[in-house]
RODO-2510 file (C-alpha; in nm, 4 decimals, decimal comma):
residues 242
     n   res          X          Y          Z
     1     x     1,5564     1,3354     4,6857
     2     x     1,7017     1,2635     4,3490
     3     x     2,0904     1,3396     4,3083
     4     x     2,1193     1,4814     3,9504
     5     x     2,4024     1,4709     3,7228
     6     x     2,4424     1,6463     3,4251
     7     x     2,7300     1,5021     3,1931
     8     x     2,7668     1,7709     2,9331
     9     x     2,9912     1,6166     2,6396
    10     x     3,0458     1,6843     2,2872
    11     x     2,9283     1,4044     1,9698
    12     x     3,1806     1,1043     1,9345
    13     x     3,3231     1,1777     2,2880
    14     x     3,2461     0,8499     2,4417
    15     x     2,8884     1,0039     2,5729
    16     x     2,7214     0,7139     2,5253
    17     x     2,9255     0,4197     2,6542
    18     x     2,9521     0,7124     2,9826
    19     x     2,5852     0,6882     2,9672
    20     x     2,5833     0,2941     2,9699
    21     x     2,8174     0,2669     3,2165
    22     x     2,5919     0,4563     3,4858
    23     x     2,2766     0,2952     3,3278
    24     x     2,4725    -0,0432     3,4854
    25     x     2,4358     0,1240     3,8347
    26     x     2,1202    -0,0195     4,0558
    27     x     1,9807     0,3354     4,1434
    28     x     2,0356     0,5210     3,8628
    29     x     1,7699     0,6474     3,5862
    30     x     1,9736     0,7497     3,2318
    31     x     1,8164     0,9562     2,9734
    32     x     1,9748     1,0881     2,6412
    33     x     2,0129     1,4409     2,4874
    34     x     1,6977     1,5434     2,5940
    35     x     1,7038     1,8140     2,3947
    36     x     1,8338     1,7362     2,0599
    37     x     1,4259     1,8033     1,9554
    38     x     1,4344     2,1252     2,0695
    39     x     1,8030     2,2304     1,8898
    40     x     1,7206     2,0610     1,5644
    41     x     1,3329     2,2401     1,5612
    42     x     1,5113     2,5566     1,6514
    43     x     1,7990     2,5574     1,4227
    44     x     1,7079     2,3092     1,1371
    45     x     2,0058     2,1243     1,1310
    46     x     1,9840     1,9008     0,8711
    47     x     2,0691     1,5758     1,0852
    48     x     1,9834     1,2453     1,0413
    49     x     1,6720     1,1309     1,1309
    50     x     1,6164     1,5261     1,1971
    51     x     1,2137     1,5116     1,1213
    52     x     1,1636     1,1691     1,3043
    53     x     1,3629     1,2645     1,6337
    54     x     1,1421     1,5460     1,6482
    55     x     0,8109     1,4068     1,6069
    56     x     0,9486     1,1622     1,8737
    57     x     1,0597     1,4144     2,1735
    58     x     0,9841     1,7486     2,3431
    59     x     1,1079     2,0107     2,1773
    60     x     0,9774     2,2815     2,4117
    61     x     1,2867     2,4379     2,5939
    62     x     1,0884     2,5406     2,8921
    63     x     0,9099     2,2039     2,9525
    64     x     1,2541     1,9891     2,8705
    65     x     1,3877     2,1942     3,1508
    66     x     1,1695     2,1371     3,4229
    67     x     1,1457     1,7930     3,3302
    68     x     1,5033     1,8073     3,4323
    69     x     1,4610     1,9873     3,7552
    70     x     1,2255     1,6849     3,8427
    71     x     1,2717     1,3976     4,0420
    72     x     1,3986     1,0887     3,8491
    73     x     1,1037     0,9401     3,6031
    74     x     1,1127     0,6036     3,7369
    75     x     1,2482     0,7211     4,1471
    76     x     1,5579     0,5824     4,0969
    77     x     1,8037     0,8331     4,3922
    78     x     2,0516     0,8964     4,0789
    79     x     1,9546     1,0781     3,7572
    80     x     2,2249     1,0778     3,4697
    81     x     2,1506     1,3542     3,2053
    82     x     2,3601     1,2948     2,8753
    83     x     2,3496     1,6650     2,7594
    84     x     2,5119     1,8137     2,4688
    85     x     2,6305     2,1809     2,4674
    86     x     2,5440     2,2893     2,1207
    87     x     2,2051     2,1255     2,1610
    88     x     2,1363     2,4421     2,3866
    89     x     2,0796     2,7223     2,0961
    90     x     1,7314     2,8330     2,3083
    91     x     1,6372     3,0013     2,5925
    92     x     1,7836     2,7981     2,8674
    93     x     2,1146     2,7104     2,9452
    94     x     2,3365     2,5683     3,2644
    95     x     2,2398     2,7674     3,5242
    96     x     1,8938     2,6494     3,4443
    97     x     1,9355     2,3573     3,5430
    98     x     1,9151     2,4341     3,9352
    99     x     2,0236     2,1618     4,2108
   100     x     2,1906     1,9446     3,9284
   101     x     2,5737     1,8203     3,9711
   102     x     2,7757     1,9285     3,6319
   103     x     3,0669     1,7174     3,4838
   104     x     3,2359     1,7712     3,1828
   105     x     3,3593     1,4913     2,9245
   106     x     3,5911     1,5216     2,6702
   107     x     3,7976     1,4230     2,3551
   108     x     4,0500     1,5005     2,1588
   109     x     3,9033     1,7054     1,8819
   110     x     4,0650     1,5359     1,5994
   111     x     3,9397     1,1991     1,7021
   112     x     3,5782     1,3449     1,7515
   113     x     3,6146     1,5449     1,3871
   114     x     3,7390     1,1825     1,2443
   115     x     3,4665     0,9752     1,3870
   116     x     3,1795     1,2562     1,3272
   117     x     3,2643     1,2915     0,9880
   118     x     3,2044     0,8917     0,9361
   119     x     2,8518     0,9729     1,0170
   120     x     2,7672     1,3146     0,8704
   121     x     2,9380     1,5354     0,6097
   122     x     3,0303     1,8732     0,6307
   123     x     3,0943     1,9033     0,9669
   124     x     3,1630     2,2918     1,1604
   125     x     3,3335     2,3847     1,4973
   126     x     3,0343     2,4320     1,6396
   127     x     2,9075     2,0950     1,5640
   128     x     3,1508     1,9772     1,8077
   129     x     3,0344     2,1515     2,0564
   130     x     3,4000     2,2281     2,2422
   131     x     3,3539     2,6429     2,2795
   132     x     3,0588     2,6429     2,4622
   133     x     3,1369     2,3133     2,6695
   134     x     3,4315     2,5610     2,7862
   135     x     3,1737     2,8344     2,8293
   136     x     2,9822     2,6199     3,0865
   137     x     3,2424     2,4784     3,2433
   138     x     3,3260     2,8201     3,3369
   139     x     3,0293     2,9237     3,4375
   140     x     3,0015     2,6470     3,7255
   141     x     3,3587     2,7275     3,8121
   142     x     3,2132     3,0449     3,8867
   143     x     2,9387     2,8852     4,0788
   144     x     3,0909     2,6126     4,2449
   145     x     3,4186     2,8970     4,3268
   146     x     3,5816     2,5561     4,2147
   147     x     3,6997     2,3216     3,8955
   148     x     3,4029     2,1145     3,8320
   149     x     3,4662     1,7310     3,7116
   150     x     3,6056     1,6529     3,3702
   151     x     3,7425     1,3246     3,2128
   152     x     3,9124     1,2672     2,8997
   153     x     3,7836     0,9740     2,6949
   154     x     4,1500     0,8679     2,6423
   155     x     4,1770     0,8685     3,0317
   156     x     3,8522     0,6354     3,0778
   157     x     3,9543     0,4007     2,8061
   158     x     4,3264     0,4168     2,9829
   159     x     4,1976     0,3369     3,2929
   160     x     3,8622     0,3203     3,3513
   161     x     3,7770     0,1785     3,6987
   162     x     4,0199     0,4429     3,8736
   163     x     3,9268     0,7218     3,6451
   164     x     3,5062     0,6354     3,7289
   165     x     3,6137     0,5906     4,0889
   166     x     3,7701     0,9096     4,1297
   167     x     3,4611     1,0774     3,9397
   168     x     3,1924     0,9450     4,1154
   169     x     3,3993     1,0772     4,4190
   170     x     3,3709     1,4236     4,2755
   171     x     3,0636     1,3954     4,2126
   172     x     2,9529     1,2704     4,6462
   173     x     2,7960     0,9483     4,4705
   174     x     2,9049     0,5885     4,5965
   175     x     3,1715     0,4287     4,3678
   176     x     2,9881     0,0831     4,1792
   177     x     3,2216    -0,1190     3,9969
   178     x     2,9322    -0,2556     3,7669
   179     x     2,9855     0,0521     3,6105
   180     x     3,2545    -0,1218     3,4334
   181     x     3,0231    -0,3109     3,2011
   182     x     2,7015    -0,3241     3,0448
   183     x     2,4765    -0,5852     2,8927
   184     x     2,4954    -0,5727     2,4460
   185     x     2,2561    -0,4404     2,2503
   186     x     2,0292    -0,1314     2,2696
   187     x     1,9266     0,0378     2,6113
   188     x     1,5513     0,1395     2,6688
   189     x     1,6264     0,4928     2,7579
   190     x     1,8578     0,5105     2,4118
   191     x     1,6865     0,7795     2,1652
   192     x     1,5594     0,6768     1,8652
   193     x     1,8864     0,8099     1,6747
   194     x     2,0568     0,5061     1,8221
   195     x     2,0140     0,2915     1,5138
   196     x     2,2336     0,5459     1,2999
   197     x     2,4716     0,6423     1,5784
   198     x     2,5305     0,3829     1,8219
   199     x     2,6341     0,0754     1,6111
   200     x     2,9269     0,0185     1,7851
   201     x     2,8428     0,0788     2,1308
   202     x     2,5686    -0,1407     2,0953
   203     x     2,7847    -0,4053     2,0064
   204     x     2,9759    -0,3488     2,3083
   205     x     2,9547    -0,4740     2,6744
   206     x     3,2404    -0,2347     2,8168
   207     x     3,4799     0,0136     2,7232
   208     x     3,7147    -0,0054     2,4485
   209     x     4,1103    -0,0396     2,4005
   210     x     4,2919     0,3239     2,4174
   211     x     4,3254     0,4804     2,0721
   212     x     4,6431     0,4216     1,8590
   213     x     4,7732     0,7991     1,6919
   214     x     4,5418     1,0224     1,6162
   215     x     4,3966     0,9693     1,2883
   216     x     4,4683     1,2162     0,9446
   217     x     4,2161     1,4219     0,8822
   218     x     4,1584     1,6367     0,5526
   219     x     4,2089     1,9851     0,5157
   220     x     3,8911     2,1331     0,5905
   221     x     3,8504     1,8634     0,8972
   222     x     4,1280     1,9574     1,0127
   223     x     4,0395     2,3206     1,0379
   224     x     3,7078     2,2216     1,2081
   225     x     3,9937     2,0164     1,4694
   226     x     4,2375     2,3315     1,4971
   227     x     3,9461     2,5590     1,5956
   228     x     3,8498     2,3306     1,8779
   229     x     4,2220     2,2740     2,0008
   230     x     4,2401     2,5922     2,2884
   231     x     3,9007     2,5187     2,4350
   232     x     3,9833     2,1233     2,4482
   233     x     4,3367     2,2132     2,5865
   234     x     4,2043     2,4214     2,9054
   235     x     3,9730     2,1947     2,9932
   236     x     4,2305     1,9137     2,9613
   237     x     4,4408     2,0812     3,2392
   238     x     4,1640     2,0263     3,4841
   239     x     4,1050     1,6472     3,3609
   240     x     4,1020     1,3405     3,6257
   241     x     4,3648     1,1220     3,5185
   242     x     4,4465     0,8046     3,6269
***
C-alpha cells in the first residue's frame, strides 16, 4: 500500500528543496506540480515556458487525479506530491484526493512576493496561492476534526532536522535523517520548468541559512504581500516550530 502525502505549498516557499529533501529518502517516489498543465491550459496564464509545460504533461483534471489516487509509479511505500493550491482552478480539489495525507508549507508572503517577482512580473494575490492554501487547510481540519501539519520555511531553514522530525511524525512516516541533504544538480522527477525556476536549488545539496529582514518590496508588491498577510498569519499559529 502506498502512503501518500500531499505537500500543498505556495511558489518561492521552499517547495522544492521540501521536495528534494524527501526525494533523499530510500522509499519514497517525488513528483512535481502535477498539475501546473492543467491550470495554465485552463486559465492561460501567461507563465514561462507556459506552451512547452503543456505539451509536456497531462492537463486533464480527471486523469491527473486518479493518477494521484494510484499507487506510487515506480512502488516505492511513500509518494510525495508537490501540489500547488492555485494550480487547482478545475474541477477537482482536496477532498479529491481520497486516502492521501495533507501538509501544509509556508512562507512569509513578503519573501515569496520578493523572490516571485525576480522571476515573473506583475505578480497578483492569487498567484501566491495563500487564500486558498487556507481554504484547504480548513477543509481537512474539518476532515481530520484536527490541525493538519504545517511548517514555516523560516522554521525548516531554522532548524531543519527537528522541524522534519517532528513532521514526518505527524505525518505516521519513519523519521530519515538523509532527508537533510541531497545530491547537486537537477532531479529526474523535476518538471521541465526547472531550468527557469530552480537555479538555485539545483546548485544546492541542503537547506539554506535562515533569512536576514525581510526584504523591501515596491508599492504594488507590497499590496500583493498585505493581501496575503491574514491567511499566512492563521496558518502560522498552527506551524511546527522547532
Amino acid at each position: 500500500m502506498t502512503i501518500r502525502i500531499a505537500m500543498w505549498s505556495g511558489p518561492r516557499n521552499l517547495s522544492t528543496a521540501m521536495m528534494r529533501s524527501f526525494s533523499s529518502r530510500s522509499d519514497t517516489f517525488v513528483s512535481d506540480e502535477p498539475y501546473y498543465g492543467a491550470y495554465l491550459r485552463e486559465t492561460g496564464d501567461p507563465q514561462p515556458m507556459a506552451a512547452a509545460i503543456i505539451a509536456d504533461m497531462d492537463c486533464n483534471w480527471r486523469s491527473v487525479t486518479t493518477a494521484q489516487n494510484g499507487p506510487s509509479p515506480d512502488g516505492s511505500s511513500v509518494w510525495y506530491q508537490k501540489h500547488m493550491p492555485h494550480h487547482m482552478e478545475g474541477p477537482v480539489d482536496i477532498l479529491d484526493l481520497s486516502d492521501t495525507r495533507h501538509a501544509f508549507l509556508i512562507r512569509d508572503p513578503v519573501r515569496v512576493a520578493a523572490s516571485y517577482a525576480g522571476k515573473r512580473t506583475a505578480i497578483k494575490a492569487e498567484h501566491l496561492g495563500i487564500e486558498r492554501q487556507r481554504a484547504y487547510f480548513d477543509l481537512e481540519a474539518d476532515r481530520l476534526g484536527r490541525a493538519p501539519p504545517v511548517v514555516d520555511s523560516a522554521d525548516v531553514l531554522a532548524n531543519p532536522a527537528s522541524v522534519l522530525e517532528k513532521l514526518c511524525d505527524a505525518l505516521s512516516i519513519d523519521w530519515d535523517a538523509a532527508m537533510l541533504s541531497w545530491a547537486k544538480g537537477p532531479h529526474p522527477q523535476d518538471g521541465i520548468w526547472q531550468s527557469h525556476w530552480y537555479d538555485a536549488v539545483n546548485a544546492s545539496t541542503g537547506f539554506g541559512k535562515q533569512p536576514g529582514d525581510l526584504p523591501t518590496l515596491d508599492e504594488e508588491y507590497q499590496k500583493t504581500a498585505d493581501a496575503c498577510r491574514g491567511d499566512y498569519e492563521y496558518m502560522r499559529n498552527h506551524a511546527i516550530t522547532p
